[in-house]
C-alpha positions in Angstrom: 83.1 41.2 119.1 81.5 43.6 116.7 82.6 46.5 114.9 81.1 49.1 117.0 82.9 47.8 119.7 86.5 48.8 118.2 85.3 51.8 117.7 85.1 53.6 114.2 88.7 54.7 112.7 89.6 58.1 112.0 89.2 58.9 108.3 92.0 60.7 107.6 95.6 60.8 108.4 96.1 63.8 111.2 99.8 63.9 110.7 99.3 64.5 106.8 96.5 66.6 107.4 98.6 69.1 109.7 101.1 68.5 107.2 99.1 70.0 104.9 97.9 72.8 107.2 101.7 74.2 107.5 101.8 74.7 103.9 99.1 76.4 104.0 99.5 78.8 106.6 103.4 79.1 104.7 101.9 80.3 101.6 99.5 82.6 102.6 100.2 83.7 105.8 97.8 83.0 109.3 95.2 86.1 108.0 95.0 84.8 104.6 94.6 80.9 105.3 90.7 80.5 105.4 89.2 77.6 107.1 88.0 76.5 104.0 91.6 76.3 102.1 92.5 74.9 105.3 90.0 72.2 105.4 90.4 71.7 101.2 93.8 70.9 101.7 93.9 68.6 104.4 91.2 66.9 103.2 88.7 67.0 105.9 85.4 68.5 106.9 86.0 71.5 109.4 83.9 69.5 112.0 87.1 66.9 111.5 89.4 69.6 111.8 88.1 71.4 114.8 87.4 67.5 116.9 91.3 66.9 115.6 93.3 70.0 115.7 90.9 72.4 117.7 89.9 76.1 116.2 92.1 77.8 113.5 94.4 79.7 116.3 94.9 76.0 117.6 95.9 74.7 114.9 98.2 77.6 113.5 99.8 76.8 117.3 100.3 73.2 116.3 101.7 74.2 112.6 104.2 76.6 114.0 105.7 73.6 115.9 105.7 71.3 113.5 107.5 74.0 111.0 110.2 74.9 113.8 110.8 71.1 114.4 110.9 70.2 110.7 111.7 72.6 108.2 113.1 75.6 110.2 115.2 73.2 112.8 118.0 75.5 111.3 118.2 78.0 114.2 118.5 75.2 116.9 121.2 73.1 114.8 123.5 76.1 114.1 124.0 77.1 117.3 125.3 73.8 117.8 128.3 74.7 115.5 132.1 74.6 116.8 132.6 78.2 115.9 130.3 81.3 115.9 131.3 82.1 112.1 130.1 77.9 111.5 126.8 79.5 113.5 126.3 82.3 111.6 127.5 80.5 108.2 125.2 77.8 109.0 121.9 80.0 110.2 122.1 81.7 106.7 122.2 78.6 104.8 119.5 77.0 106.7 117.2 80.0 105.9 118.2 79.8 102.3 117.3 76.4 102.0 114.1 76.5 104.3 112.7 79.5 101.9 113.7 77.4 98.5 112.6 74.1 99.5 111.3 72.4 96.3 107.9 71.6 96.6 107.4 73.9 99.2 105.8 77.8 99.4 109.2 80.3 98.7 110.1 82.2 101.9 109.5 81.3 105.7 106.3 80.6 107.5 106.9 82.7 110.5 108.5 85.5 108.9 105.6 85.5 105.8 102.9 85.5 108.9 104.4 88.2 110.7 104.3 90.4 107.2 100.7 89.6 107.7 99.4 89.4 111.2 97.5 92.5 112.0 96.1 93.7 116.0 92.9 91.5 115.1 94.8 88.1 115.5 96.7 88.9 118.4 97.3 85.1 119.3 99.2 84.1 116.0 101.4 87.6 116.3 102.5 87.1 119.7 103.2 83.7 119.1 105.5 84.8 116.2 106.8 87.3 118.1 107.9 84.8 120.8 109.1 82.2 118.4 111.5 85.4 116.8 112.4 86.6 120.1 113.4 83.1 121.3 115.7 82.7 118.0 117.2 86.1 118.8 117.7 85.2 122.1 119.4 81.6 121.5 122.0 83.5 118.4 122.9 86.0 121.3 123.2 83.8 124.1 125.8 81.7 121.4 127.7 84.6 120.7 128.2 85.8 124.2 129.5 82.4 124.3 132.0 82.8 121.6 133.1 85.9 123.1 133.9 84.7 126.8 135.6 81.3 124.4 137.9 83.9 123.0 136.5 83.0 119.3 134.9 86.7 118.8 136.4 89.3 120.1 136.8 90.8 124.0 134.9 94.0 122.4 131.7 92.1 120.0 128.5 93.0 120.8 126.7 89.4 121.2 123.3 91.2 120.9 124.2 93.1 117.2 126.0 90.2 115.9 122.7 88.3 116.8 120.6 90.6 115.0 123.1 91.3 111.8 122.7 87.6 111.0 118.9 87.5 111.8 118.4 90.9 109.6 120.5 89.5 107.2 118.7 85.9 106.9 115.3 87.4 106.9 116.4 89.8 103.9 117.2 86.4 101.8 113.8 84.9 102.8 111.9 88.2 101.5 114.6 87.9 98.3 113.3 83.7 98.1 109.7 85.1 98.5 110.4 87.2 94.8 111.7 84.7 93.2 115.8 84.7 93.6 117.4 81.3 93.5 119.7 79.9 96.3 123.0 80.4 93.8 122.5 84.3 93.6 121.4 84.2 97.3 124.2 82.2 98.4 126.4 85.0 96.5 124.6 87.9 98.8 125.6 85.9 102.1 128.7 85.2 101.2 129.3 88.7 101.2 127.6 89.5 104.2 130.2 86.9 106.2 132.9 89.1 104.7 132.0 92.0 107.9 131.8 89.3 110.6 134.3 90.1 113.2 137.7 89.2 112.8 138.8 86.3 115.5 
């Protein structure tokens, strides 16, 4: 049996090349990721990457999900928490440590492409808007939850306690982005938990 028979093996590693691809797209955004700092980093021709990963809209797609599973899992795990303080305690320090990953870009690939994402690119947008709106939708869903448990009050407002936290998280990404360390924002979360609801 010859070697043409077992057919020729793929010359790079596509899960290290996507890999790749999501820091990318988390530094700079899905405008300012060109194809060719796409293809630079992942080491591969952009013939490789568009037979592997499809066009750059594709592969943004296929970035996103490999950021929400990996890095920014933090919204799915914290609504798993006993309590919705734990949630809310919990979704803030999972953004904190998602934007000050060492050895990653500072801040959050979703919320640094949806600073970016003009009308032009209307693909990446909406999927950032859905992945948001999904989030929003999961916190609220979880504090409606806590409020028919008895653990927030009768009176809460699900819906504003979901967007307090997710205002509140995406203000200590945009703080990661310039440069502030977990410590001091750990201190500024800290004191926003001091006006959740009292139980």
């Amino acid at each position: 049996m010859g070697n043409a028979q077992l057919g020729r093996p793929r010359a790079f590693d596509a899960d290290e090349a996507l890999e790749k691809a999501m820091l990318v797209f988390w530094e700079h955004g899905y405008e300012g990721a060109s194809l060719s700092a796409l293809t630079e980093a992942m080491g591969i021709s952009r013939k490789s990457m568009y037979a592997a990963f499809g066009n750059k809209e594709e592969l943004f797609h296929k970035a996103l999900l490999r950021y929400v599973e990996g890095p920014a899992a933090y919204p799915v795990q914290a609504v798993q928490a006993a309590t919705a303080r734990r949630v809310a305690t919990e979704f803030l320090a999972g953004a904190m440590r998602t934007a000050t990953l060492p050895g990653h870009p500072p801040g959050c690939l979703g919320l640094r492409g949806a600073l970016t994402v003009d009308e032009s690119v209307r693909a990446a947008r909406d999927a950032l808007a859905t992945w948001r709106i999904e989030g929003h939708e999961r916190l609220r869903d979880r504090f409606r939850r806590a409020v028919d448990e008895g653990d927030l009050p009768a009176d809460a407002d699900p819906d504003l306690i979901a967007r307090y936290v997710q205002t509140v998280a995406n203000g200590l990404i945009i703080q990661a982005m310039g440069g502030t360390t977990r410590d001091e924002l750990a201190r500024v979360a800290d004191a926003a938990m001091r006006n959740w609801p009292p139980g």
